[in-house]
LUMLUMDREN-2810 file (N, C-alpha, C; in Angstrom, 1 decimal):
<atoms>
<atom><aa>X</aa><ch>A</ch><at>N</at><xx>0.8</xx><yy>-1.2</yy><zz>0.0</zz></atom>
<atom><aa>X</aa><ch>A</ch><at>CA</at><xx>0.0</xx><yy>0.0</yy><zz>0.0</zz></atom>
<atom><aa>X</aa><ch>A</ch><at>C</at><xx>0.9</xx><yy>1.2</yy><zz>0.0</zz></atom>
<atom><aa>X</aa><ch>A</ch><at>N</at><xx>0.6</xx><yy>2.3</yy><zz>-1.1</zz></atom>
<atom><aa>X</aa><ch>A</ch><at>CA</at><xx>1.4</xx><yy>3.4</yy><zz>-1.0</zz></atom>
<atom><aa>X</aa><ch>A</ch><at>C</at><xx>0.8</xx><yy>4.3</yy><zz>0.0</zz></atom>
<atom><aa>X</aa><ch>A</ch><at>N</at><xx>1.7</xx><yy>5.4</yy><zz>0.7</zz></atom>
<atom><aa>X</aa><ch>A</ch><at>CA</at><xx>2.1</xx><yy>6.3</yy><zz>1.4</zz></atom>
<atom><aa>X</aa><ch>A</ch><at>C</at><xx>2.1</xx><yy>7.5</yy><zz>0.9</zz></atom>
<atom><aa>X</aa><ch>A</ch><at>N</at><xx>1.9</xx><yy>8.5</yy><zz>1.5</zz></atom>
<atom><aa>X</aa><ch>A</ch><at>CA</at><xx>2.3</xx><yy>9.9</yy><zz>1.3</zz></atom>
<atom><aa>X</aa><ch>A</ch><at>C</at><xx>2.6</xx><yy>11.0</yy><zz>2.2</zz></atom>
<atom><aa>X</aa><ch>A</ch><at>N</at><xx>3.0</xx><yy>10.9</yy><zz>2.4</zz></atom>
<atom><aa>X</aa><ch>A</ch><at>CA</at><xx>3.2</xx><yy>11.5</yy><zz>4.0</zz></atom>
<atom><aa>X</aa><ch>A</ch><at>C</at><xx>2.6</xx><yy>13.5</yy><zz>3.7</zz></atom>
<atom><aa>X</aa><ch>A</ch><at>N</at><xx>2.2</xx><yy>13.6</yy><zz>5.6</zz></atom>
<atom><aa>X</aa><ch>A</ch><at>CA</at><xx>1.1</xx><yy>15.2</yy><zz>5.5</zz></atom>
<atom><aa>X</aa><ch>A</ch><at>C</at><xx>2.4</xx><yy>16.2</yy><zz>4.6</zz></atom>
<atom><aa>X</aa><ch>A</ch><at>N</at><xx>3.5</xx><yy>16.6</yy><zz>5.0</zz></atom>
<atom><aa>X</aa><ch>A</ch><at>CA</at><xx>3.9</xx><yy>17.2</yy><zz>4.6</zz></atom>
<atom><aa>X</aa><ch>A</ch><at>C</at><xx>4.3</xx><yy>17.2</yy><zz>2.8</zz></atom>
<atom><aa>X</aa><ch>A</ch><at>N</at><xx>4.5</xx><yy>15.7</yy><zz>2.6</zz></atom>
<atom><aa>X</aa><ch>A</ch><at>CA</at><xx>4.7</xx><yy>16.2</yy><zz>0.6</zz></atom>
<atom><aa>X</aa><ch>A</ch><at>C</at><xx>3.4</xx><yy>16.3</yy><zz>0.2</zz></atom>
<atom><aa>X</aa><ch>A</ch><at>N</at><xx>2.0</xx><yy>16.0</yy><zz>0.8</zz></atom>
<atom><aa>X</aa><ch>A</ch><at>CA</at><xx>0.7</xx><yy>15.6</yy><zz>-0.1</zz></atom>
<atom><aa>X</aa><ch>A</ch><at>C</at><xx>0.5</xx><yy>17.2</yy><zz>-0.5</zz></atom>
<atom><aa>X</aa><ch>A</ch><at>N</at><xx>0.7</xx><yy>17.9</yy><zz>0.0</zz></atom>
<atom><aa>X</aa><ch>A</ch><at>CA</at><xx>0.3</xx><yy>19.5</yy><zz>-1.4</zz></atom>
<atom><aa>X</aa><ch>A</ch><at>C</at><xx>1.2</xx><yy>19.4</yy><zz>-2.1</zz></atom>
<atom><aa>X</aa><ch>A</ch><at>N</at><xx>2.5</xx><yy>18.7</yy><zz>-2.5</zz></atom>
<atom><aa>X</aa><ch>A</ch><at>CA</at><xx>2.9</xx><yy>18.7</yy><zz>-3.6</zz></atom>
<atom><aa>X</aa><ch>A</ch><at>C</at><xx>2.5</xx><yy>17.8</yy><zz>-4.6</zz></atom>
<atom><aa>X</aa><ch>A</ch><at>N</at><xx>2.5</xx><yy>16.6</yy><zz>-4.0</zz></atom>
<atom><aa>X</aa><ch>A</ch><at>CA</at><xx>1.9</xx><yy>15.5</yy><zz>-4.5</zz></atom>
<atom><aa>X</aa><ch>A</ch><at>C</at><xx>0.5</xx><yy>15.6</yy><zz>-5.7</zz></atom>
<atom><aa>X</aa><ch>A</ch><at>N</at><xx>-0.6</xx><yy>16.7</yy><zz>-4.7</zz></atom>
<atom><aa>X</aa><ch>A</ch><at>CA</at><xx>-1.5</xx><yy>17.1</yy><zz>-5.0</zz></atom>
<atom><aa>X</aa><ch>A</ch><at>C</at><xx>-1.6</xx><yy>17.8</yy><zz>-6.3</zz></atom>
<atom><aa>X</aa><ch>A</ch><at>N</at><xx>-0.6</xx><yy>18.5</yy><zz>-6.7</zz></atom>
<atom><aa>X</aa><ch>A</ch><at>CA</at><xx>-0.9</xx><yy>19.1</yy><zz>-8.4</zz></atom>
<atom><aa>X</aa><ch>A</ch><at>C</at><xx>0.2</xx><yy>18.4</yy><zz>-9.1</zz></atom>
<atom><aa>X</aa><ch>A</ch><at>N</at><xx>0.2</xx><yy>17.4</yy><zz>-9.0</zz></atom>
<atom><aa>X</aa><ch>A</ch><at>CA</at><xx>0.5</xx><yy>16.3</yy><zz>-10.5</zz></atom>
<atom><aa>X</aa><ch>A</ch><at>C</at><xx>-1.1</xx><yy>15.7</yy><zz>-10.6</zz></atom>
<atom><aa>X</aa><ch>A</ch><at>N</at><xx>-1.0</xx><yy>15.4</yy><zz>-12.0</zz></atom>
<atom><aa>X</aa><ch>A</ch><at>CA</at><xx>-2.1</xx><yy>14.7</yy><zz>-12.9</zz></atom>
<atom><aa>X</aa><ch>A</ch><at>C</at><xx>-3.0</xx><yy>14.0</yy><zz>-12.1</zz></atom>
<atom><aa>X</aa><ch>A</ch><at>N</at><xx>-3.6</xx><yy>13.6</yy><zz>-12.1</zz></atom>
<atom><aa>X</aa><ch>A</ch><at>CA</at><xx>-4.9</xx><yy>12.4</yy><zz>-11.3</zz></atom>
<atom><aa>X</aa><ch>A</ch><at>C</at><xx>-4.3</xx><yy>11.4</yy><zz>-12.2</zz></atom>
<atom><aa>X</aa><ch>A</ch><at>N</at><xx>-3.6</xx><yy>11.4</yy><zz>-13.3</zz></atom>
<atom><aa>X</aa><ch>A</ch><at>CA</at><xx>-3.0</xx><yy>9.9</yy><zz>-14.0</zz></atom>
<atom><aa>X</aa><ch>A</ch><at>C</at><xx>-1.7</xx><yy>9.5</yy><zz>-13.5</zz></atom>
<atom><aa>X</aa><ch>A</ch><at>N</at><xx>-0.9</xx><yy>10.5</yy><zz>-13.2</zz></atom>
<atom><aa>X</aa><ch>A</ch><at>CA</at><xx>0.4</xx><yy>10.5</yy><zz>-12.6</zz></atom>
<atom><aa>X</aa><ch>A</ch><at>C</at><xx>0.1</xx><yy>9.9</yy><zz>-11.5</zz></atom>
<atom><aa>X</aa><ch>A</ch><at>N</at><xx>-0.7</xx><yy>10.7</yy><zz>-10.4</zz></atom>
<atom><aa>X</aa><ch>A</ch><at>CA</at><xx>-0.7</xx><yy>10.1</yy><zz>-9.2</zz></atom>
<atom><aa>X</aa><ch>A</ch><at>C</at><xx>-1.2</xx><yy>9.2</yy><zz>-9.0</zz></atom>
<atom><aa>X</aa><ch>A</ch><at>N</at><xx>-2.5</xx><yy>8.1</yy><zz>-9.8</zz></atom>
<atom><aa>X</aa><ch>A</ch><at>CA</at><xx>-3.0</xx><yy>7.0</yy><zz>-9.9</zz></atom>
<atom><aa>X</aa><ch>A</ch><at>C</at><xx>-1.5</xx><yy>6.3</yy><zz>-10.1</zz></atom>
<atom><aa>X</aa><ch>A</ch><at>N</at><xx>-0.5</xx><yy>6.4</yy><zz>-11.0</zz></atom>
<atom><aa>X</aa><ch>A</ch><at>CA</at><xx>0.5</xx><yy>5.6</yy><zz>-11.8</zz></atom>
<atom><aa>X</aa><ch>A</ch><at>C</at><xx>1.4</xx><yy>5.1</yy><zz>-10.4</zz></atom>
<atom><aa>X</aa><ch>A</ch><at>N</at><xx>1.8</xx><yy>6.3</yy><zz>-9.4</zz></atom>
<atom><aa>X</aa><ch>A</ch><at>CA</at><xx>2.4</xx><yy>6.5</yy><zz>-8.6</zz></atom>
<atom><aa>X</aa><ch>A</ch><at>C</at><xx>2.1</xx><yy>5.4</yy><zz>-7.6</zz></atom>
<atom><aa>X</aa><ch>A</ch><at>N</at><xx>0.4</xx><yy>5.5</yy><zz>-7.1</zz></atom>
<atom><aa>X</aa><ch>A</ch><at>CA</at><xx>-0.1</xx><yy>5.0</yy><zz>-6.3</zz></atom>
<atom><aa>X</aa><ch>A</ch><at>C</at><xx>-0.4</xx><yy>3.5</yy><zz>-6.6</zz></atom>
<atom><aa>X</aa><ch>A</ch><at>N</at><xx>-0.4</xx><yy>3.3</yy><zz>-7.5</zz></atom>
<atom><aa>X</aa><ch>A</ch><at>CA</at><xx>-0.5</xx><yy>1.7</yy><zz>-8.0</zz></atom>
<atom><aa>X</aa><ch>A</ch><at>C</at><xx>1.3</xx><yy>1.0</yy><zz>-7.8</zz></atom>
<atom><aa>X</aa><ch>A</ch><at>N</at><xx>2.3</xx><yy>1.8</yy><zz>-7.3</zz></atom>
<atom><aa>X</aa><ch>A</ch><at>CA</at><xx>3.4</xx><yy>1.0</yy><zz>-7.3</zz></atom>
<atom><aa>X</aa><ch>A</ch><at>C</at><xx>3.5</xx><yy>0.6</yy><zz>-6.1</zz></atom>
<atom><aa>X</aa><ch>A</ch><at>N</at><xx>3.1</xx><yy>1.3</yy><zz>-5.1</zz></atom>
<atom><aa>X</aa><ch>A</ch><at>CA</at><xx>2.8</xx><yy>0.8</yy><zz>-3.4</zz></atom>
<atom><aa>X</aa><ch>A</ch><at>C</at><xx>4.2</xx><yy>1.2</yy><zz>-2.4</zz></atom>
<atom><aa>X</aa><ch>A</ch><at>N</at><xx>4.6</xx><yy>2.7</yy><zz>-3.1</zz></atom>
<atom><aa>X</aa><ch>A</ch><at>CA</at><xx>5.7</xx><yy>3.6</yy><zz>-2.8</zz></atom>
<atom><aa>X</aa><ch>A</ch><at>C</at><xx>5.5</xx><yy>4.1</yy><zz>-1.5</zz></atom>
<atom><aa>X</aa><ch>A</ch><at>N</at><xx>5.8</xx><yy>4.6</yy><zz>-0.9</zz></atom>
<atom><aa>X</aa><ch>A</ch><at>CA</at><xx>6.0</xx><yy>5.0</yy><zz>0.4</zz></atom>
<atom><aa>X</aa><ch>A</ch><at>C</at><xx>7.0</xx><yy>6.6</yy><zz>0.1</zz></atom>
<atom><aa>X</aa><ch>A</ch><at>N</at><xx>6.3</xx><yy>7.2</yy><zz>0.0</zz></atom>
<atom><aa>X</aa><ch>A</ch><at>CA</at><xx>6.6</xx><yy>8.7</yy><zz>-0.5</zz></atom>
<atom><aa>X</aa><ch>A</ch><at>C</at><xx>7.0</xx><yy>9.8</yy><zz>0.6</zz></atom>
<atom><aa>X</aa><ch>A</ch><at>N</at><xx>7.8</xx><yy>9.8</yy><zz>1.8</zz></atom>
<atom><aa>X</aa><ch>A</ch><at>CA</at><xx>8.2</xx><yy>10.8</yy><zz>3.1</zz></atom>
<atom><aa>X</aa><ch>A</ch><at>C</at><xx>8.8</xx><yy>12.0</yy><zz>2.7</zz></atom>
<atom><aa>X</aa><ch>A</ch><at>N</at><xx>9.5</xx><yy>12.0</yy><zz>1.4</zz></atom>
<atom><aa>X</aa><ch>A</ch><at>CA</at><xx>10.1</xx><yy>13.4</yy><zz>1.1</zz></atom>
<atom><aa>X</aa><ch>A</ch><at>C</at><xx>10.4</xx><yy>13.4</yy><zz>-0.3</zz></atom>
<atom><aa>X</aa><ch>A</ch><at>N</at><xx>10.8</xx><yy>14.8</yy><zz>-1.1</zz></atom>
<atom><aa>X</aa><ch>A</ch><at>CA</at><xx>10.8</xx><yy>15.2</yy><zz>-1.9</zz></atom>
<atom><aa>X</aa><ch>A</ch><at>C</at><xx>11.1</xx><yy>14.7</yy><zz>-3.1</zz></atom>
<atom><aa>X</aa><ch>A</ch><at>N</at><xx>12.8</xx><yy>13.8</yy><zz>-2.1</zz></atom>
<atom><aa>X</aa><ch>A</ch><at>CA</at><xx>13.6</xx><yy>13.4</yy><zz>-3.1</zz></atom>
<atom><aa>X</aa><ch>A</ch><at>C</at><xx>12.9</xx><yy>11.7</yy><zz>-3.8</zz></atom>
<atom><aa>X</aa><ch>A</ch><at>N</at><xx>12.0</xx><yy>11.3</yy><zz>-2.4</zz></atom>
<atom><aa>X</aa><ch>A</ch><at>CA</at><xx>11.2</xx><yy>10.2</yy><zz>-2.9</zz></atom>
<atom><aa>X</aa><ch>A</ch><at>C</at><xx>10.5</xx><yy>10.4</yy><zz>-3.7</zz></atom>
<atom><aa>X</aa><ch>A</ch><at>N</at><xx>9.9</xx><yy>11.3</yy><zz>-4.1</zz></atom>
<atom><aa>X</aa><ch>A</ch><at>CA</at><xx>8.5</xx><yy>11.5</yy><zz>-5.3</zz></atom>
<atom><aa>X</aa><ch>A</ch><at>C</at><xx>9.4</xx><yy>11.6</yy><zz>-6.8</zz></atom>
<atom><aa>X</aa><ch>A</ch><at>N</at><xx>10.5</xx><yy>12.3</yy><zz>-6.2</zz></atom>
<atom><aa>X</aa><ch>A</ch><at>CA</at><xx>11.6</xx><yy>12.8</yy><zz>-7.5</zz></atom>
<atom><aa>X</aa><ch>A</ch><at>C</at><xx>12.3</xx><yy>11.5</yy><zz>-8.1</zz></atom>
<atom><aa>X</aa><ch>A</ch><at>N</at><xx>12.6</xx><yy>10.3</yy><zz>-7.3</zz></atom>
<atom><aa>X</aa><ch>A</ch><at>CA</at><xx>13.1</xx><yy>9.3</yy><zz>-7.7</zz></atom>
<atom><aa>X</aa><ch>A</ch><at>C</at><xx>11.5</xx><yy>8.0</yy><zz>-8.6</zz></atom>
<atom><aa>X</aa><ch>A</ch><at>N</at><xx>10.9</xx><yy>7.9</yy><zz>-7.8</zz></atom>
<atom><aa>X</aa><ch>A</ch><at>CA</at><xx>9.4</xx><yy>7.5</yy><zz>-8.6</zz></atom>
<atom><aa>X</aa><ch>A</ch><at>C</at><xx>9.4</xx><yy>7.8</yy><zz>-10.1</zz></atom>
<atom><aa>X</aa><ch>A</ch><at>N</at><xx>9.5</xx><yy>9.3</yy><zz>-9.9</zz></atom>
<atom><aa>X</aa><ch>A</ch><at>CA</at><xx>8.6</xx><yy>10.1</yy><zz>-11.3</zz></atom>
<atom><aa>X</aa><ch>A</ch><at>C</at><xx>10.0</xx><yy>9.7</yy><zz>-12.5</zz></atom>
<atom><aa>X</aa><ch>A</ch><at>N</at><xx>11.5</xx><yy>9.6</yy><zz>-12.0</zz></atom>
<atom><aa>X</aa><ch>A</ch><at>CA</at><xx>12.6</xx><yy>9.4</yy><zz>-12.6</zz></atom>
<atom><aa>X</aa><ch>A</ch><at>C</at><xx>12.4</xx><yy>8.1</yy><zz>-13.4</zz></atom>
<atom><aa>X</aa><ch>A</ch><at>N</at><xx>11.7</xx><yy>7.2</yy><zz>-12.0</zz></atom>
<atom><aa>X</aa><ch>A</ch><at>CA</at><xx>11.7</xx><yy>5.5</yy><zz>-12.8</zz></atom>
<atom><aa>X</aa><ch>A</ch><at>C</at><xx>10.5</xx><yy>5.5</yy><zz>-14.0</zz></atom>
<atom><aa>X</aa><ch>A</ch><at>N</at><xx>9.6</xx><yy>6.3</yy><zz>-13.4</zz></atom>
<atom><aa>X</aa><ch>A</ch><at>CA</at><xx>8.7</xx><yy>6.5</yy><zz>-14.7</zz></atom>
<atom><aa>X</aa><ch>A</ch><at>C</at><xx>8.9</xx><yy>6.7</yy><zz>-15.8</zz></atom>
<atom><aa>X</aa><ch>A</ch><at>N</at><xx>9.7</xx><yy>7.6</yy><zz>-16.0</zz></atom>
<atom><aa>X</aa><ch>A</ch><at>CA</at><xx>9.6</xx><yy>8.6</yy><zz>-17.0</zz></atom>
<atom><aa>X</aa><ch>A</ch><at>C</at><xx>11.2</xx><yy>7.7</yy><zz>-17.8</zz></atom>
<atom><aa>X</aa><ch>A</ch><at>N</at><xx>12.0</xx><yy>6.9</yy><zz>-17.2</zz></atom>
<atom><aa>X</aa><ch>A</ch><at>CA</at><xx>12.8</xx><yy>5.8</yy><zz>-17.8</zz></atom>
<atom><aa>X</aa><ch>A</ch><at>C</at><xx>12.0</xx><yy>4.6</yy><zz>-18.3</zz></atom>
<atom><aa>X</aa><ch>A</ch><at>N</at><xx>11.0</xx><yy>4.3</yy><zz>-17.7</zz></atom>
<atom><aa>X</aa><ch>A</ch><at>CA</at><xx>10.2</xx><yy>3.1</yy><zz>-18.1</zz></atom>
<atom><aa>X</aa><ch>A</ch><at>C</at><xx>9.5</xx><yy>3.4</yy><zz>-19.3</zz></atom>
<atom><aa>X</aa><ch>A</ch><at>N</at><xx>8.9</xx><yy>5.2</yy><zz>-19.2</zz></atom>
<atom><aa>X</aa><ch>A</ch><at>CA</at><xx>8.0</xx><yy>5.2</yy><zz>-20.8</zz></atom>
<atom><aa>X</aa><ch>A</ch><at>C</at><xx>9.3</xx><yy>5.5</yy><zz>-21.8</zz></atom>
<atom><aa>X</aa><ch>A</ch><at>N</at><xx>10.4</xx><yy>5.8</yy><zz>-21.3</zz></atom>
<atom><aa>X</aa><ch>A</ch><at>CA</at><xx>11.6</xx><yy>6.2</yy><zz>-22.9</zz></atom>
<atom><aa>X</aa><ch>A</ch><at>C</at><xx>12.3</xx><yy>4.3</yy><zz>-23.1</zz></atom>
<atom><aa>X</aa><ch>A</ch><at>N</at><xx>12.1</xx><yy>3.5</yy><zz>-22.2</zz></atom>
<atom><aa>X</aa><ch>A</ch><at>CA</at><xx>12.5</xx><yy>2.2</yy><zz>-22.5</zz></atom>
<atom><aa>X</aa><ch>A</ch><at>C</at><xx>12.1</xx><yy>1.4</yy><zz>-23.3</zz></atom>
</atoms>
């Protein structure tokens, strides 16, 4: 089950409702910044793969 911890969820909050479904379907555990930044990294390598 993914995570989001109170402090990143207003950032969290203005990406896409598709991004953050994509996000939330990996069962991440998201505490800080550099967490959401590393996520969106593997994504964004998965769609150029």
């Amino acid at each position: 089950m993914s995570y989001v911890s109170p402090e990143l969820r207003p950032k969290f909050e203005t990406l896409s409702i598709e991004l953050k479904d994509t996000i939330l379907k990996r069962g991440v555990k998201l505490y800080t910044i550099q967490d959401l930044i590393r996520v969106l990294e593997e994504i964004v390598a998965e769609s150029e793969g």
